[in-house]
C-alpha positions in Angstrom: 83.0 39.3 93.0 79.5 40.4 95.5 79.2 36.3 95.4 82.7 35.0 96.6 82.6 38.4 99.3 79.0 36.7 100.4 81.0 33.2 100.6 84.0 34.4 102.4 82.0 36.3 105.3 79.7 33.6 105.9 82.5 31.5 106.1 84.5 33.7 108.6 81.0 33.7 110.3 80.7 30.1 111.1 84.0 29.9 112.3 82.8 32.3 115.2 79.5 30.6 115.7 81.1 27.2 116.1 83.4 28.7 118.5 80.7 30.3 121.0 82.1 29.0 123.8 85.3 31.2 122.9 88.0 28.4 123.1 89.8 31.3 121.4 92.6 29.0 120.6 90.3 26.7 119.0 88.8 29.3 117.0 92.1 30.1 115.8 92.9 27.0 114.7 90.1 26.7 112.7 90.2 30.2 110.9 94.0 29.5 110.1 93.1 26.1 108.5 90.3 27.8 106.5 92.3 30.4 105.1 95.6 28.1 103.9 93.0 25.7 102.7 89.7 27.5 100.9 91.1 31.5 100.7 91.8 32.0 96.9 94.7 34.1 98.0 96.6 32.6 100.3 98.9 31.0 97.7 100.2 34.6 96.3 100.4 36.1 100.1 102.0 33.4 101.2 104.8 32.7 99.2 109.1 31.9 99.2 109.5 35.4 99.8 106.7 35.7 102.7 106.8 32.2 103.9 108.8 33.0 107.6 107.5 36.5 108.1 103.9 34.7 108.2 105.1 31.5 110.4 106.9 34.3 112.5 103.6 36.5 112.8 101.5 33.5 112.9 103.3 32.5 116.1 103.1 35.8 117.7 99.0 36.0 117.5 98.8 32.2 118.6 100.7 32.6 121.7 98.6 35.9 122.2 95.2 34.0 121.3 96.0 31.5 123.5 96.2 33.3 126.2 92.6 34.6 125.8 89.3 33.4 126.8 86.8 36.0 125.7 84.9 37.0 122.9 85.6 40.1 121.5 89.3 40.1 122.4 89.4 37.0 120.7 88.1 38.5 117.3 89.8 41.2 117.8 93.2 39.6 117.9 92.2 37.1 115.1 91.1 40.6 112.9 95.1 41.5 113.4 96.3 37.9 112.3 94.1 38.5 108.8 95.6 42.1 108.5 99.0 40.2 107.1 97.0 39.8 104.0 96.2 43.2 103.4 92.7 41.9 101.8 89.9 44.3 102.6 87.7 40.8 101.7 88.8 39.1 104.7 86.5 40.1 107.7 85.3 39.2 110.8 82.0 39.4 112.6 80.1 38.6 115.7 76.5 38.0 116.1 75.3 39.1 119.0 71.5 38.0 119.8 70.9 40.0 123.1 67.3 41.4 124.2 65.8 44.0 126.0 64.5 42.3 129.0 62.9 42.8 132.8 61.8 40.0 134.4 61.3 38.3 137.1 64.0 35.4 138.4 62.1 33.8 141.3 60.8 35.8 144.7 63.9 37.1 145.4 65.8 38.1 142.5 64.7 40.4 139.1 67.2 40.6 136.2 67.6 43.7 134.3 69.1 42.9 130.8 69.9 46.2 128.9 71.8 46.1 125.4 73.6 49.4 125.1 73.1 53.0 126.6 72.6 54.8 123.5 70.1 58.0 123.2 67.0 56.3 121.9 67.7 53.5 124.9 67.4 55.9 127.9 63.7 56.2 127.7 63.1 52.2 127.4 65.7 52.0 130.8 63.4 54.7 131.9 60.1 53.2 131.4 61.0 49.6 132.4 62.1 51.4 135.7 59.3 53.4 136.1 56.7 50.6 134.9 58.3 47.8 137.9 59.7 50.5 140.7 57.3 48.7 142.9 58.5 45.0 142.0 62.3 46.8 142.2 61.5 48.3 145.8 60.7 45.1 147.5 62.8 42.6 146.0 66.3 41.7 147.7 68.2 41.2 144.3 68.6 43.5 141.1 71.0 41.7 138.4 71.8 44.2 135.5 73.0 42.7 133.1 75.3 44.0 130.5 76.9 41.8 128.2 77.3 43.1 124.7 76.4 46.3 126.0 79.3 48.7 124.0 78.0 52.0 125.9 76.3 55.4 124.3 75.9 57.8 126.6 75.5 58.2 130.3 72.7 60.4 130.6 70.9 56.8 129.7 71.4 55.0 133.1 70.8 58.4 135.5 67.4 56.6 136.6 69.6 53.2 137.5 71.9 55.2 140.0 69.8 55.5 142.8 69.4 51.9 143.5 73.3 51.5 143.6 73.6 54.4 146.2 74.6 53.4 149.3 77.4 56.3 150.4 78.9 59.4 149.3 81.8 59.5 146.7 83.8 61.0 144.1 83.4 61.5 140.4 86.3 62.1 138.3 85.0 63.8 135.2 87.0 64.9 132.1 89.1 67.3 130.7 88.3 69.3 127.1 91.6 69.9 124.9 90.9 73.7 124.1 92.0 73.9 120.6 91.2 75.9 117.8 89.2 73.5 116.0 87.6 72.2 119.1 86.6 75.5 119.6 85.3 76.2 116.4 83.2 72.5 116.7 80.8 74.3 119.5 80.7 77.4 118.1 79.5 75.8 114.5 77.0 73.8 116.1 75.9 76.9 118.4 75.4 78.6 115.1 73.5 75.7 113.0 70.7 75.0 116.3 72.9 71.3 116.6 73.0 71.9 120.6 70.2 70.0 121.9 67.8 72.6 123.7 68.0 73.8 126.9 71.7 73.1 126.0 73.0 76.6 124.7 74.3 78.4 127.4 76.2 76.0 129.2 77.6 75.6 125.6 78.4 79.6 125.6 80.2 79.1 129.1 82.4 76.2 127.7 83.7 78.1 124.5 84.6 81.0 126.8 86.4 78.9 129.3 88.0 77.4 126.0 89.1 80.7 124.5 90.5 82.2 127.8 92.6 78.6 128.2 93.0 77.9 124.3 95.9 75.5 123.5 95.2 73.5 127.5 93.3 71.4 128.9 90.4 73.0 130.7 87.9 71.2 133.4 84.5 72.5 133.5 83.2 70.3 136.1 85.6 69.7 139.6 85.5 66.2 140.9 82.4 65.9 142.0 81.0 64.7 145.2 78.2 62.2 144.5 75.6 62.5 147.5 72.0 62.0 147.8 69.2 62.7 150.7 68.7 58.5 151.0 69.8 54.7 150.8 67.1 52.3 149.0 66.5 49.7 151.1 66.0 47.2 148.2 67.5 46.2 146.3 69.9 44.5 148.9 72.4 43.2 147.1 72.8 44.2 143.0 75.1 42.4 140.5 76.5 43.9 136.9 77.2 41.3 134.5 79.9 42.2 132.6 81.6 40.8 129.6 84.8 42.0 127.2 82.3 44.4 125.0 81.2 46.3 128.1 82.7 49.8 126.8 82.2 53.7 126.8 79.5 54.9 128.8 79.2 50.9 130.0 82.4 51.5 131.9 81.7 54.4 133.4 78.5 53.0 134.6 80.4 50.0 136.3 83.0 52.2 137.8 79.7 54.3 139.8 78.8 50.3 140.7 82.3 50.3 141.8 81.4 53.0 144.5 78.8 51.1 146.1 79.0 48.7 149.0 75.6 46.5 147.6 76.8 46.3 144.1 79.4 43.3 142.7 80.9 43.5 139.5 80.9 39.6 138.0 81.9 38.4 134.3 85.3 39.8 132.8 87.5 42.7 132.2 85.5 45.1 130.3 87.0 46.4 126.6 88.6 49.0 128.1 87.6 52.4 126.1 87.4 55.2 128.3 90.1 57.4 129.0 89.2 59.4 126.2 85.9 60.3 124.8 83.2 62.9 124.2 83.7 61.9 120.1 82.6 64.4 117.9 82.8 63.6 113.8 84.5 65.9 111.2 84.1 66.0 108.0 87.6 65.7 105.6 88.1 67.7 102.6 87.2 64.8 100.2 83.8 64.5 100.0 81.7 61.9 102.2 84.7 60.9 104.5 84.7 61.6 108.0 86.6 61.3 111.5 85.0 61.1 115.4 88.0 62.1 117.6 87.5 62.6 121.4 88.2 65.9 122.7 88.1 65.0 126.2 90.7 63.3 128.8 89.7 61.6 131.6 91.2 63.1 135.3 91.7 59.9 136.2 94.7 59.7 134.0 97.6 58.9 134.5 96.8 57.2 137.8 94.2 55.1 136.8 94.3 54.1 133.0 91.5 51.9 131.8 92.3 52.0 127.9 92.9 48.5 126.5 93.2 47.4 129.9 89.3 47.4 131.1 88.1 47.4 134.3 88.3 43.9 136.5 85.4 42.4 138.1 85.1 41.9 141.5 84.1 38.4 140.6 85.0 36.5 137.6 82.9 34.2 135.8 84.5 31.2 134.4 81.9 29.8 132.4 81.6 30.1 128.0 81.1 33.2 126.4 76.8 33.5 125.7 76.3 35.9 122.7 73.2 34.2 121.9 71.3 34.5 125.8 68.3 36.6 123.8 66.3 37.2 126.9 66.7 34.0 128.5 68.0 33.5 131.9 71.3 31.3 131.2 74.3 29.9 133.5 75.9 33.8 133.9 72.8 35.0 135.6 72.3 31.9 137.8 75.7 31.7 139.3 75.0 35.8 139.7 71.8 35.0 141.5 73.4 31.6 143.5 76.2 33.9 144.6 74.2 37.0 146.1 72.1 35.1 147.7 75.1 33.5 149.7 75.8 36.9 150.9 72.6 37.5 151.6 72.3 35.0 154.2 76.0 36.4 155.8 74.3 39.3 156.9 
């Protein structure tokens, strides 16, 4: 059984590696013809009795896949195709080779690659910043690269902020659903020393603006007016690199990008995973099984819904999908570079 699981994934696996440049379509077909050809089961799933319901879902997820030219949305529409044979063997997955990297392009341009915005990755943003804030304050163009990047938390990226500044704006922040158990989540983790120091009182303020709005939403932050003292003159012009696993706390970071007159967005739409979050886990009453749910809702909502919808660049980059860029500087990052520095020379 452990050997034909091992078979199966690798073989699921090379389907997506063949298909790097995300010909999703292409990608399809091949998965479709492995399954009805090497999958031990397809025989009993598909069958007299299930034979039209899988031509009929079959079609639905090809006209969908074809219709889509990134990665993850790609997998992710292939994962629902498998689904019809309700076999927890049958699984996808995506490598993603994607490095930590600072370096510099040529005279005029430094790429900033950054894999995800977890906790443990705020003081490597932090360092790389603080380690080449000279290089950064006298070169004309920052690329930030975030491809693969499925967020963490935004207290990670607070040191990149300044250098997208260029003008006051607003925040939208979120809204907690003040319910009994959310309640009890903070009080628990008051109680057990799980609020990170420094932490507790604001924590105190929340539950009682909780209690006194129990069974509402509550905001404990207005919209906020982002201002600060100055305007970096470098860098001049800044580009995000986004593709379709940009997510989380990586979509809230392009939306502050959004509010800046230096910064362009290029690649794809992101995932689109925002409109709720702050997930907290809870443990069910059989043992070792747990739920994260989000507690909060976004105050953009409902005029401005991101969820499975993602946010669109301001440039879109037509080239393949590159899951395997490591820290090199690749065809993404050049047409980045090639484009900025058109602008550049407009002004």
């Amino acid at each position: 059984m452990k050997q034909a699981l091992f078979i199966l994934t690798f073989l699921l696996v090379s389907i997506f590696t063949i298909g790097q440049n995300c010909n999703c379509l292409e990608n399809f077909n091949y998965l479709k013809a492995k399954i009805e050809n090497d999958y031990a089961g397809f025989n009993d799933k598909v069958n007299e009795l299930t034979k039209t319901e899988y031509e009929t879902h079959t079609e639905f997820y090809r006209k969908k896949i074809a219709e889509t030219t990134t990665t993850q949305r790609c997998v992710l529409l292939m994962e629902k195709w498998l689904e019809f044979f309700n076999d927890k063997h049958l699984r996808m997955s995506t490598e993603i080779n994607i490095y930590w990297t600072f370096k510099s392009i040529d005279s005029t341009a430094l790429l900033f690659r950054i894999p995800d915005f977890s906790w443990n990755s705020k003081p490597i943003i932090d360092s790389l910043i603080r380690n080449n804030y000279d290089l950064i304050s006298k070169t004309p163009i920052l690329i930030i690269d975030l491809r693969g990047n499925s967020g963490g938390i935004d207290y990670s990226y607070l040191e990149l902020l300044p250098f997208l500044y260029t003008h006051p704006y607003e925040s939208k922040g979120v809204e907690w659903l003040a319910s009994k158990g959310n309640i009890e989540h903070f009080e628990n983790a008051l109680e057990s020393g799980k609020i990170r120091k420094g932490y507790e009182e604001d924590v105190i303020n929340q539950i009682r603006i909780m209690k006194e709005h129990q069974n509402s939403f509550v905001s404990l932050d207005s919209i906020e007016l982002i201002e600060r003292d100055s305007v970096l003159e470098f860098p001049q012009k800044i580009g995000l690199i986004v593709n379709d696993f940009c997510a989380s706390s990586c979509e809230q970071f392009i939306l502050a990008g959004k509010n800046s007159s230096k910064t362009t967005v290029f690649g794809t739409n992101t995932l689109g995973v925002l409109d709720y979050s702050n997930s907290v886990p809870v443990s069910l009453p059989v043992e070792n099984i747990s739920l994260r749910y989000p507690m909060t809702r976004s105050q953009r909502l409902p005029e401005y819904p991101i969820d499975n919808i993602g946010i669109e660049p301001d440039v879109k980059i037509n080239l393949p999908d590159n899951l395997d860029v490591k820290s090199d500087i690749d065809d993404w990052v050049l047409f980045v570079k090639e484009y900025l520095e058109k602008e550049l020379e407009k002004k």
